[in-house]
DOKE-776055 format. One record per residue (C-alpha): x, y, z. Coordinates in steps of 0.001 Angstrom, whole numbers, padded with zeros to 6 digits, always signed. Layout:
<sites>
XYZ ...
</sites>
This chain:
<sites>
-018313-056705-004849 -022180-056198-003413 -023990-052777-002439 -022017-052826+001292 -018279-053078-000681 -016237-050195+000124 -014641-048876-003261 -017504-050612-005283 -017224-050096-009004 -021080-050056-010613 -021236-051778-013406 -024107-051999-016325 -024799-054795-019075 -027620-055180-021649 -029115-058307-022875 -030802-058434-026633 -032796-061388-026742 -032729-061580-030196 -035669-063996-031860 -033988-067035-034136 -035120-069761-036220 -034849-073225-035003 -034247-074972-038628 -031067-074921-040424 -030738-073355-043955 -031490-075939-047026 -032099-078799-044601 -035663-080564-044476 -038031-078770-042903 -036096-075947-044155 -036470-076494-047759 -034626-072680-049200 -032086-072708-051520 -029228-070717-052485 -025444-070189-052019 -023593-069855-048837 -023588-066286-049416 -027496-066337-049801 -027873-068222-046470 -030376-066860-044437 -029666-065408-040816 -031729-067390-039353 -034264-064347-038728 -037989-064083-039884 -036499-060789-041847 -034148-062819-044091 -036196-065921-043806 -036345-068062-047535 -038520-070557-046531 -041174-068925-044237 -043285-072411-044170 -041125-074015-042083 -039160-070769-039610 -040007-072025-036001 -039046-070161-033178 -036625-071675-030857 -034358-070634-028292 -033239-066357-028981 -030017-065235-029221 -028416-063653-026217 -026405-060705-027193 -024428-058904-024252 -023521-055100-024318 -021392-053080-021981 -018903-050221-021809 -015519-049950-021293 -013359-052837-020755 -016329-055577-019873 -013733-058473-020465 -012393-057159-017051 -015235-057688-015453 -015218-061475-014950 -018097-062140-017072 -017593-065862-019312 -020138-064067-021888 -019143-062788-025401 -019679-059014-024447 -019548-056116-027439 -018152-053362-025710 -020405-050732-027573 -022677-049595-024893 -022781-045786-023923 -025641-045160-021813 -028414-046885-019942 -031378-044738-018573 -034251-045667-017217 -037718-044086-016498 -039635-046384-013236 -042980-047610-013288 -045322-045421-011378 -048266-047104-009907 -051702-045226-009556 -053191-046429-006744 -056771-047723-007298 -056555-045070-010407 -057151-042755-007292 -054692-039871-009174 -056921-037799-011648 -053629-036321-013207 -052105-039554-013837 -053377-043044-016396 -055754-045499-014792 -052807-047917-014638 -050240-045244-014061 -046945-044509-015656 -045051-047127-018221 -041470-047902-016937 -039261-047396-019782 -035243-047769-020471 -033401-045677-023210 -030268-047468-024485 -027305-045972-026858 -025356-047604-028628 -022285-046772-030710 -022493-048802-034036 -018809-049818-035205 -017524-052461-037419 -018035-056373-036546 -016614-059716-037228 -020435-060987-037498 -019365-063665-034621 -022603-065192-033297 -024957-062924-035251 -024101-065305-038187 -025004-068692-038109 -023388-069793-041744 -020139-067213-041107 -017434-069886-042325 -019018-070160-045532 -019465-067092-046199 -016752-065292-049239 -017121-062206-048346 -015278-060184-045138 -017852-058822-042406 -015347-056019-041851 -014749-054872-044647 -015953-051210-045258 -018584-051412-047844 -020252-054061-046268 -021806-051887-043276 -021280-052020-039774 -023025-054173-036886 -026152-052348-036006 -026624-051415-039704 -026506-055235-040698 -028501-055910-037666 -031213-053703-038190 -031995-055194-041650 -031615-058852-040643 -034130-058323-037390 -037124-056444-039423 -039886-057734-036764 -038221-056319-033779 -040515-055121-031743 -041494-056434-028385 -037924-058351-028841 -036763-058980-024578 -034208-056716-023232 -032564-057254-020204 -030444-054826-018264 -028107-056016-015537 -026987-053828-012947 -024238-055103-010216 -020838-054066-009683 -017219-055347-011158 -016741-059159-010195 -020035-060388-010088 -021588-062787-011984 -024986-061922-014038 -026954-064095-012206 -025771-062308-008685 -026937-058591-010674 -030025-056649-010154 -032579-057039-013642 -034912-055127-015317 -036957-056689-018017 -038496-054446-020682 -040051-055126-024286 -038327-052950-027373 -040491-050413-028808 -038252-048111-031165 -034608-048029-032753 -033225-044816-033761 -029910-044263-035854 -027811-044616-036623 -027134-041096-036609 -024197-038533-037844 -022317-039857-034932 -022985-043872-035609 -024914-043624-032506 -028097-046289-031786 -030818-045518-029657 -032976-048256-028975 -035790-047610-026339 -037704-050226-024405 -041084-050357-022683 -043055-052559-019611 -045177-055326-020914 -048209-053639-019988 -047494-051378-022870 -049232-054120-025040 -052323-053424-023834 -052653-049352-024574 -055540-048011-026993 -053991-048681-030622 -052979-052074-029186 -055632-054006-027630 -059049-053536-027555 -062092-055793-026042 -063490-057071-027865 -061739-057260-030814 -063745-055157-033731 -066194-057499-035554 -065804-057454-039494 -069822-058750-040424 -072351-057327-041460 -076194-057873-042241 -076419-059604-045322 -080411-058342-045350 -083006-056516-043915 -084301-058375-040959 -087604-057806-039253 -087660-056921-035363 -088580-061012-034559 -086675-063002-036547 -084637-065875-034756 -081876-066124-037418 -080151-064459-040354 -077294-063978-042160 -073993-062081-042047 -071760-061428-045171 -067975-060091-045109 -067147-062716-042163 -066107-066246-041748 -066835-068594-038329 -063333-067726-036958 -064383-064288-036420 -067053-065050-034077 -067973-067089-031158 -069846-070809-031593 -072365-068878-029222 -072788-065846-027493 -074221-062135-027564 -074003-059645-030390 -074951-055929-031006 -077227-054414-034206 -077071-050550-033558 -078705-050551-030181 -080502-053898-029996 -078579-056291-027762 -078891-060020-029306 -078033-063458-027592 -077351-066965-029975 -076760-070747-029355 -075083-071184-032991 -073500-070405-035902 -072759-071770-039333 -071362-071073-042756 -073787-069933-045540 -074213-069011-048700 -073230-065650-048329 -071099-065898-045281 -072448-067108-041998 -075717-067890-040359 -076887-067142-036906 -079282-069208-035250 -081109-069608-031944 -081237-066259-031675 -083245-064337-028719 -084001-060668-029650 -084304-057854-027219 -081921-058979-024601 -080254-056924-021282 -082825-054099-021524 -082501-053234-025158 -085743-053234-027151 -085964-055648-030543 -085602-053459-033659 -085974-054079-037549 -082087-053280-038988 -080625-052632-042735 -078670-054332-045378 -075278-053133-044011 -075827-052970-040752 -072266-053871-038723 -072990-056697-036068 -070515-056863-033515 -069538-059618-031152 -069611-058614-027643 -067588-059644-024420 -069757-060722-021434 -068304-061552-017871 -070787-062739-015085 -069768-063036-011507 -066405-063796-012025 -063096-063208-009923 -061561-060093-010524 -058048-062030-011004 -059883-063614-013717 -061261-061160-015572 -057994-058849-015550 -055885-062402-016263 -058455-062942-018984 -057835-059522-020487 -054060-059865-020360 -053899-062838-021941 -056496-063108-025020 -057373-059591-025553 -053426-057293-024593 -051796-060669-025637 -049369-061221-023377 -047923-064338-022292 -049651-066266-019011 -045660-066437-017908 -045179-062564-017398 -048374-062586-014686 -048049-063156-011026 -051278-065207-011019 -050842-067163-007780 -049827-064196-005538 -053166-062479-007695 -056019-064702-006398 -053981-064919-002748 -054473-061274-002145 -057693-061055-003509 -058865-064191-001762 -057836-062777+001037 -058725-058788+001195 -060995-058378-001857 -062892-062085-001427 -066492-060492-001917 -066271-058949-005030 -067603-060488-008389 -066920-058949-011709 -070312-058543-014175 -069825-056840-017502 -071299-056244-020881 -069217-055044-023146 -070928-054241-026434 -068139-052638-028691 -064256-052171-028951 -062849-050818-025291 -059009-050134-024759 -057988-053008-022325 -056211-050653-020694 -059386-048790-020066 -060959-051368-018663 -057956-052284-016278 -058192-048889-015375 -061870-049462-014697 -061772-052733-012490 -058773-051072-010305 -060804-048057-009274 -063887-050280-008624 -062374-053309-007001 -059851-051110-004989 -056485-052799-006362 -053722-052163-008405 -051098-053761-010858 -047886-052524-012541 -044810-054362-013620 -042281-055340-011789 -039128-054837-013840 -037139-056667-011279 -039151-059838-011274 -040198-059939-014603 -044063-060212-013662 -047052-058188-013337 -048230-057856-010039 -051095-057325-007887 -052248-055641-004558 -055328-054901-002849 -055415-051271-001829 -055485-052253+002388 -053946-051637+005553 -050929-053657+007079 -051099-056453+008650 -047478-056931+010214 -045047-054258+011096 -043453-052676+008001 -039491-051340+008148 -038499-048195+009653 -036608-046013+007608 -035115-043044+009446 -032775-040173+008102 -029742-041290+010462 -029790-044666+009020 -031317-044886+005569 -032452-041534+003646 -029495-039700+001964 -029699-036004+003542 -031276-033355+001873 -033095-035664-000441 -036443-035527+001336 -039152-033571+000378 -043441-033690+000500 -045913-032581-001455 -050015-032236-001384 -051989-033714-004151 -055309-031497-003490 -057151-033029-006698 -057416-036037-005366 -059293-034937-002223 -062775-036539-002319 -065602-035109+000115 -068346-036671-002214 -068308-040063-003356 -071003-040629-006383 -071048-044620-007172 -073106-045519-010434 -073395-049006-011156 -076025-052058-012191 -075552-050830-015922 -078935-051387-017513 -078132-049808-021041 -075387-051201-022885 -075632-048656-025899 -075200-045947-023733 -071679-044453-022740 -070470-046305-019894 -069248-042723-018376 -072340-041648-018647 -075120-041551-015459 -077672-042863-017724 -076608-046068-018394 -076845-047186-014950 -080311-048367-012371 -078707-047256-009618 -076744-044649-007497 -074890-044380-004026 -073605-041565-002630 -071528-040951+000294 -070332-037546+001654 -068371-035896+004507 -070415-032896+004743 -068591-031097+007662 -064907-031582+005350 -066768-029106+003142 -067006-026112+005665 -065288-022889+006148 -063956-024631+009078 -062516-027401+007161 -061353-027239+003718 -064231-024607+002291 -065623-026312-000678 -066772-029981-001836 -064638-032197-004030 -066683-034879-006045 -065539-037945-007288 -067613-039925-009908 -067344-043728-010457 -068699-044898-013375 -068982-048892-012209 -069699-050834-014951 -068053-053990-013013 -070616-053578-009662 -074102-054774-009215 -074607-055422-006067 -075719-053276-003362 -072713-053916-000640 -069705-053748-003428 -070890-050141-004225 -071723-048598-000796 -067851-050751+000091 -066150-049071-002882 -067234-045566-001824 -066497-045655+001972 -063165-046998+001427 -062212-044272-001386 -064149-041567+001053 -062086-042709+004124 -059082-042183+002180 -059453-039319+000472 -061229-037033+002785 -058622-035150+003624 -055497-034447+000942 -053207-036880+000564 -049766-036673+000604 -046874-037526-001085 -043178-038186-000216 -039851-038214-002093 -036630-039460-000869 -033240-040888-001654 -031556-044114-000105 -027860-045503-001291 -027837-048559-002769 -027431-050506+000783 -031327-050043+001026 -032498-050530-002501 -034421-054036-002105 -037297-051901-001422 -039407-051364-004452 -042802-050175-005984 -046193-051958-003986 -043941-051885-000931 -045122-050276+002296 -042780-049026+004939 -042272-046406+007813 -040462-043090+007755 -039060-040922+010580 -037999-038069+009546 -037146-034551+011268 -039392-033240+008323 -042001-034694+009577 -043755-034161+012935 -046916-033754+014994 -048449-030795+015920 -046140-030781+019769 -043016-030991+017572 -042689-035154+018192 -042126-037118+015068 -045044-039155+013346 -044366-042891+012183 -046782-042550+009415 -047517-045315+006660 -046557-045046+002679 -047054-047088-000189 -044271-046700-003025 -045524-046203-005995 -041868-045454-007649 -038695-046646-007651 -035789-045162-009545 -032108-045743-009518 -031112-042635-010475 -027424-043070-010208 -027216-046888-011340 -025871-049390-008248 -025248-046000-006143 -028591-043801-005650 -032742-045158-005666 -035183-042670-005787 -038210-043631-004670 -041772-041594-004348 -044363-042835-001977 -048044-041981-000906 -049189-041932+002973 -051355-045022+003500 -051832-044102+006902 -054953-044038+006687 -055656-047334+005369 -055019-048797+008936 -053695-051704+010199 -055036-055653+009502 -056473-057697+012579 -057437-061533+012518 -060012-062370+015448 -058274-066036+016548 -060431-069341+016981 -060981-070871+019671 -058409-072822+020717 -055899-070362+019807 -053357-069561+021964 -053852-067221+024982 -052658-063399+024607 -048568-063552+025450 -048103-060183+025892 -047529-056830+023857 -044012-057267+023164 -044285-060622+021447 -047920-061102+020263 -047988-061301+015970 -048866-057581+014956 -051964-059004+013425 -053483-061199+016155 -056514-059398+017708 -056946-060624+021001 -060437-060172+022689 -060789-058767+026092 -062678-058719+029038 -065454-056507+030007 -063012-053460+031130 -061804-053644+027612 -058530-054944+028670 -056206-058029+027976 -054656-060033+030603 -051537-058017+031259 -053614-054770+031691 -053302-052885+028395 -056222-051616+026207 -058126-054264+023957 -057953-053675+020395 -062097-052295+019601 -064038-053440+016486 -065435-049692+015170 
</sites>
């Protein structure tokens, strides 16, 4: 059975990926002891040797409901699963939604389970030696066992398969998410286990850039000294060289070594980035700071990711990252200095709004992803409501608060112990406004956007930022909600398409084949109904490439490649007589 099968039956399975130990009990490395009813379960929770666990290849364990074995799959399946729900990721484009997180909504999937006895079959690597009967009442049930044996669960993989009856797991739509929570069981022996998006790793009380700095002044030091001491640290918690931060004096250093009392800076300049040289206490904390100069946005955010939210290099779309912004976003270069702890999501949050991209998770494909916020440049699909949207599923709305008739650009910080949301940290400031938008004629008032851009020194990034978030937002933008069956539901979040709709016309009545960006996808009735909510990104026009010379001459409107812009002659016309596409 696929989506097009008449008489499809929908069917759901979950994946555990549950960690396991490489060694075998009581054999070298492994060096625990005990009786074959003390073995281990090859966990880190019931671990007897901890030297010597080493991660190898997790357990799959496969969940469904009802009668799974019917259902053609070769996998051991325990047929415990109730309920699968899932919450979608919802982008924020550019962090351009003041209601909404700079990196938008978390996807999220709530599972339930209903514990019952269990034979311990896979879950229990030593089961023939064991004396004692898994099922046996007083020796608790599978999720209760389970629970115990798998203390350090969180961020375990889960994987949730959605196809129909007959097909294989590998031929079934996936969703990767990371566990956060178990509940249960409860009064009912129901399990409720709820999973997250990767880029939940990287909220405040996770990850934070740089990481918090443990030394501190070991002496009074004078406002010139080149060196001194730290106590209450150890090399490993700072850089071999680098910048640091004493209250509000911003230091630089070529090394550092272990003392007496801790550790030793040397070659140190005093005074740095536009912070005056103070004397400082006994006491005083000293904190290692994170400094990026002209670097590719891909790399700062990969950076960030990686050493600072901690996730793995595997989970991040890195090639398809530096193609788009290599090819939309090639003139910007990230400079920052950050000078105490900052939420990495903050700073995501930060570099989006700035750089004029976004990222989110793709449950589907198991990666994060990345997209410049632009205009087409090849025809996007048509979706109509005679051939795609389910009727009576379509509505708009208006998101007024993100209107933006003023455009205020801060950036070139030039004090680093000042709040970076704060006008005073920055040299310089660019506005841009659409004076006339605020008239009684128009929309009656000004709406002002700030954008506190730590990220942008230069001149052209900030005026570019501004226009491009003024030229969207001028006027309110809109928002879309519709339903598709499951025929259309390869369309998903960072996807543009078209819409013609009877809800949506010009001011004569005709229908308008306006732009949007999805920014959710949902199925909402699991291999049967997708949700998805889009924003108009009309407005972001359409992509042309001026061709080299050489190129091939213009072969008329009905086959030239949408993004080919074809230069005409003095009339402003190509050769077959239609209008030449004008640089404004």
């Amino acid at each position: 059975m696929t989506e097009t099968t008449v008489g499809r039956e929908p069917v759901q399975i979950v994946e555990i990926k549950q960690p396991l130990c490489s060694r075998t009990f009581g054999v070298s490395p492994c060096l625990a002891q005990g009786s074959n009813d003390e073995k281990c379960y090859n966990t880190r929770g019931t671990c007897g040797f901890t030297s010597a666990f080493n991660l190898g290849t997790p357990l799959s364990l496969y969940f469904g409901k009802g009668r799974p074995g019917e259902q053609g799959l070769a996998n051991y399946i325990i047929p415990s699963l109730v309920s699968v729900t899932t919450s979608p990721t919802r982008i924020n484009l550019a962090s351009a939604n003041p209601d909404a997180q700079g990196l938008g909504n978390r996807a999220l999937c709530n599972i339930t389970f209903q514990d019952h006895p269990h034979t311990d079959r896979l879950v229990d690597p030593y089961l023939s030696g064991r004396s004692w009967d898994p099922l046996s009442p007083d020796r608790g049930s599978f999720w209760t066992r389970w629970l115990v044996r798998n203390k350090y669960r969180q961020n375990i993989e889960i994987v949730v398969y959605e196809g129909y009856a007959g097909q294989t797991l590998a031929a079934m739509k996936t969703r990767k998410y990371f566990l956060q929570s178990v509940q249960g069981p409860d009064a009912q022996g129901r399990v409720r286990v709820q999973g997250k998006d990767i880029l939940a790793r990287v909220e405040e009380r996770k990850a934070q850039a740089p990481v918090a700095s443990p030394g501190e002044l070991y002496a009074d030091i004078t406002n010139s000294q080149t060196s001194f001491e730290v106590s209450n640290a150890v090399l490993a918690d700072y850089a071999t060289s680098g910048t640091l931060r004493i209250n509000d004096e911003i230091v630089t250093y070529t090394g550092v070594a272990t003392s007496t009392n801790g550790i030793t800076f040397s070659g140190v300049t005093r005074g740095t980035d536009n912070s005056d040289a103070d004397a400082h206490s006994t006491g005083d904390a000293v904190q290692q700071c994170l400094r990026y100069t002209s670097e590719p946005p891909e790399d700062v955010v990969e950076d960030l990711l990686t050493t600072y939210g901690g996730i793995s290099s595997s989970f991040l779309d890195t090639t398809n990252w530096a193609s788009e912004i290599n090819t939309y976003l090639a003139a910007y270069e990230l400079t920052a200095l950050i000078t105490e702890p900052t939420s990495v999501y903050k700073l995501l949050s930060e570099i989006q709004e700035q750089v004029l991209f976004y990222i989110w998770w793709d449950e589907r494909d198991a990666l994060v992803k990345l997209k410049a916020v632009r205009g087409v440049d090849s025809q996007p699909d048509i979706l109509t409501d005679s051939a795609n949207i389910i009727s009576g599923s379509l509505s708009f709305s208006e998101k007024p608060r993100q209107r933006a008739s003023q455009v205020w650009v801060y950036y070139s910080q030039n004090d680093y112990a000042e709040n970076p949301d704060s006008a005073d940290a920055y040299a310089k400031q660019y506005v841009i406004a659409d004076l006339e938008s605020e008239t009684d004629e128009l929309y009656g008032e000004p709406s002002i956007r700030k954008v506190y851009a730590r990220w942008l020194r230069l001149d052209a990034l900030a005026q570019n930022t501004a226009s491009k978030i003024i030229i969207r937002f001028v006027d309110i933008p809109t928002e879309v909600k519709f339903r598709v069956d499951a025929k259309d539901r390869d369309y998903w979040v960072g996807d543009t398409v078209e819409i013609l709709h009877h809800f949506d016309v010009d001011q004569y009545g005709q229908r308008r084949r306006r732009r949007w960006t999805i920014v959710s996808a949902e199925e909402i009735a699991p291999g049967e109904v997708i949700e998805y909510v889009a924003e108009d990104s009309t407005l972001y026009g359409e992509i042309y490439y001026v061709l080299p010379s050489g190129a091939a001459n213009y072969p008329g409107y009905d086959v030239a490649p949408e993004k080919n812009c074809y230069i005409g002659n003095a009339a402003g016309q190509v050769s077959d007589g239609e209008t030449a596409g004008r640089i404004s």
